[in-house]
C-alpha positions, -999 to +999 in steps of 0.1 A: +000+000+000+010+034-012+017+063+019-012+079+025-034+054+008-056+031+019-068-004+008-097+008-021-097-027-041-136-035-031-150+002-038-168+013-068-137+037-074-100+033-067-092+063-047-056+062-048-030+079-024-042+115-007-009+127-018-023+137-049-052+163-035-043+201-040-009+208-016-027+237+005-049+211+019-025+184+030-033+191+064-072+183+059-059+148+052-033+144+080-003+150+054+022+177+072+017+212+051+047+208+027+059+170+031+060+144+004+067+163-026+083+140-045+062+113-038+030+133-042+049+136-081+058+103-083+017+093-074+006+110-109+037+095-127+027+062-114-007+062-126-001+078-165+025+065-172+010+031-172-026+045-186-039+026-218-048+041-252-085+026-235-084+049-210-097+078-228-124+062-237-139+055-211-131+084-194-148+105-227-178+078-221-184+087-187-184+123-189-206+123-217-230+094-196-226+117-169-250+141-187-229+167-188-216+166-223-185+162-237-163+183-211-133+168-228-136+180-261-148+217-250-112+220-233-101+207-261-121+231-286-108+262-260-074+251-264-074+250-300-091+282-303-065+299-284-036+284-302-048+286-337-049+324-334-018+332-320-001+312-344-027+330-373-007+363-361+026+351-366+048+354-394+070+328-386+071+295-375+067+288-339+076+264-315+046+246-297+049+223-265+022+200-255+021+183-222-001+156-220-005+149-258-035+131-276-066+141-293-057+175-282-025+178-305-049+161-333-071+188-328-046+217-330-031+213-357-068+204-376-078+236-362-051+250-387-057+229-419-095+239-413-086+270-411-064+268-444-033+282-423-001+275-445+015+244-432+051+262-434+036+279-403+027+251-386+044+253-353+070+231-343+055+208-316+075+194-289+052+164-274+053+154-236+033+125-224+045+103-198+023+071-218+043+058-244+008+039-254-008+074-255+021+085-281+023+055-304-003+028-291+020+006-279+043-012-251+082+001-249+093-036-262+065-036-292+072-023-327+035-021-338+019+012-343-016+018-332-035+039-363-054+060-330-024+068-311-015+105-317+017+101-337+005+082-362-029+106-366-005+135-372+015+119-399-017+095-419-046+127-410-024+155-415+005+150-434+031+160-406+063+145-401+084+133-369+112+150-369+100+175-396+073+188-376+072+171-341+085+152-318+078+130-292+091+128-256+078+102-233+085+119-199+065+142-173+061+182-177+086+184-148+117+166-167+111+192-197+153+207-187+163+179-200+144+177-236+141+216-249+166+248-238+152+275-218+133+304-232+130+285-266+092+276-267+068+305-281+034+283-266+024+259-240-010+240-235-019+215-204-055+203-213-070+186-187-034+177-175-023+205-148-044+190-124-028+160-116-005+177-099-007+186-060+019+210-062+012+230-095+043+254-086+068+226-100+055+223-135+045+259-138+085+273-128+098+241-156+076+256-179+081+288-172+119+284-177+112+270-212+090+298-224+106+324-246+100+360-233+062+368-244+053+332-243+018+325-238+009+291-210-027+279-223-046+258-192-079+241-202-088+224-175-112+209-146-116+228-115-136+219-084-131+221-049-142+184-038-107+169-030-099+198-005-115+181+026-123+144+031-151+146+045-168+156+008-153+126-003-168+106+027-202+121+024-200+112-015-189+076-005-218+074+015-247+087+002-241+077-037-226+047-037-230+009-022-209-020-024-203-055-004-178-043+023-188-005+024-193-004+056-155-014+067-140+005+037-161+039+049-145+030+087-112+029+071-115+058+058-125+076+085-092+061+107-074+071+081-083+105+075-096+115+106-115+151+096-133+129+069-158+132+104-155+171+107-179+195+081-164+209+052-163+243+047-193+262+030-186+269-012-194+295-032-221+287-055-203+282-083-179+255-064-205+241-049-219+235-085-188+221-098-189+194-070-221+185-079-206+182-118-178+159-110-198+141-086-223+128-118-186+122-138-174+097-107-209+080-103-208+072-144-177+062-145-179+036-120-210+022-140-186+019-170-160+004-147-184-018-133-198-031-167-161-032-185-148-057-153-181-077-153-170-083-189-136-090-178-124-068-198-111-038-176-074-037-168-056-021-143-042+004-165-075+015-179-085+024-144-080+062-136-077+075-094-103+097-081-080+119-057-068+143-079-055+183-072-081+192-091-088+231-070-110+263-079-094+287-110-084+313-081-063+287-062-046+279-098-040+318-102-025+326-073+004+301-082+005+313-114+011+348-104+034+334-080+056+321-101+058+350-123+033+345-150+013+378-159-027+376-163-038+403-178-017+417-211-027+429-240-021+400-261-038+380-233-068+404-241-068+400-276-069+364-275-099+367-249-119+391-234-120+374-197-091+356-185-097+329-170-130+323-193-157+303-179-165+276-202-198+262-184-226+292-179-236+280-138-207+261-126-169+268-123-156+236-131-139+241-171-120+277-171-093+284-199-068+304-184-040+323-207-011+333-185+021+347-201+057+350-195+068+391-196+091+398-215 
């Protein structure tokens, strides 16, 4: 058993280890405010690097079961959005960096050949996933290609070349010193990727370091406030879900996490909104979980953790401004009106946020 983890193997969801909540709330979960950071890193290597090509799927299948339509793809939409025009502007090629690459990248660089942008200024994209089966479909010692992976859609859908016009990198955001020089990258995206992170300040300073001065950081992502305090996981354990041994896992829980007992605090609306969002995500994916394992066909690496760092926008900002990042300049403007922007009209749980390094 992981530190800071306990035994989840019977519930409907595999919780994984509390490391990976948001770092300002270790102490909500018993975790010493500051400890563990490279273990807390380690959790979210641990869990994508070994993440199927599958994995997507069902995650994509469960948010869209959820109800809640296809959250995935909006971040994605944003993302593209955002890049397309600032490379539009250019009159040069620019180098792009992706962390977390997949059916984002894809849909980038469509973005441009829908948009009849000259392919000679296509950026250059540097990809970063720490899935080799997310890059090219397939285990380090196999030599087949999988037609879906993202590699092979960029060079048989669009035309692009590795080497030419990307590369790939299988490695996390944080080890990016070692794969591009500093201030060399002209954009950065995490979609739906940032958030697996408990401390955010690491892989915002790497990236920041690898920015060129006036570099725009794109962040499509998830934001809720429902990993903060265990006892809105408890309460969402107990009241929405039931399974055989329930009762001793839920005691468990509780001995484990001891203000899992104590009341949250009150949310804002819009939090409170986004709680209830993720809440329908987590109950429909562990109906496709159940229904793939009943089929026996649900491995371990398909299965994704439900502690993540996901946190409100504002909580995300703060860092960013910490580390240096501005908000609010006029290019930043130009590309949209309110930064972050709100993708979902009555809940704050998808936010695009453009930060960018001054120059």
């Amino acid at each position: 058993m992981q530190l800071h983890e306990i035994d989840s193997s019977e519930m409907p969801v595999c919780l994984g280890s509390a490391l990976r909540v948001p770092d300002y709330s270790f102490e909500n979960w018993g975790i010493p405010s500051g400890s563990h950071r490279e273990e807390s890193d380690r959790q979210y290597e641990i869990e994508w690097k070994a993440g199927s090509s599958k994995q997507m799927t069902y995650v994509v299948e469960a948010i869209t079961g959820s109800g809640l339509g296809n959250y995935s793809q909006m971040l994605r939409d944003a993302n593209a959005d955002i890049v397309a025009n600032i490379v539009k502007q250019s009159q040069e090629r620019l180098n792009y960096i992706e962390f977390g690459a997949g059916v984002s990248t894809v849909n980038v660089f469509q973005r441009l050949a829908d948009e009849n942008v000259p392919k000679e200024l296509w950026p250059f994209a540097t990809l970063v996933e720490p899935s080799i089966r997310r890059l090219v479909g397939n285990s380090e010692d196999s030599a087949e290609k999988d037609p879906n992976a993202v590699a092979q859609r960029l060079y048989n859908e669009l035309g692009m070349e590795e080497g030419k016009d990307f590369v790939l990198y299988v490695a996390k955001d944080t080890d990016i010193h070692g794969i591009v020089n500093p201030n060399s990258q002209d954009i950065a995206s995490y979609v739906a990727v940032l958030h697996h992170h408990a401390y955010i300040d690491t892989p915002l300073k790497a990236v920041y370091n690898v920015l060129s001065p006036g570099g725009i950081l794109n962040i499509a992502d998830w934001h809720n406030a429902m990993w903060e305090h265990p006892n809105r996981v408890y309460e969402f354990l107990r009241d929405e879900f039931d399974w055989s041994t329930k009762t001793q896992d839920l005691l468990k829980f509780v001995l484990a996490y001891p203000k899992a007992s104590e009341p949250a605090p009150e949310l804002s609306e819009l939090d409170a909104a986004s709680n209830r969002n993720i809440k329908k995500f987590w109950k429909s994916w562990a109906s496709v979980r159940k229904r793939e394992q009943e089929a026996g066909v649900f491995r371990p690496e398909d299965d994704i953790w439900m502690l993540e760092a996901h946190r409100p926008v504002a909580r995300q900002n703060e860092v960013l401004t910490a580390t240096g990042y501005v908000l609010d300049s006029q290019l930043i403007k130009d590309l949209q009106a309110e930064n972050p922007r709100r993708l979902v009209k009555d809940a704050g749980i998808l936010y695009v946020t453009i930060a960018q390094k001054p120059f």
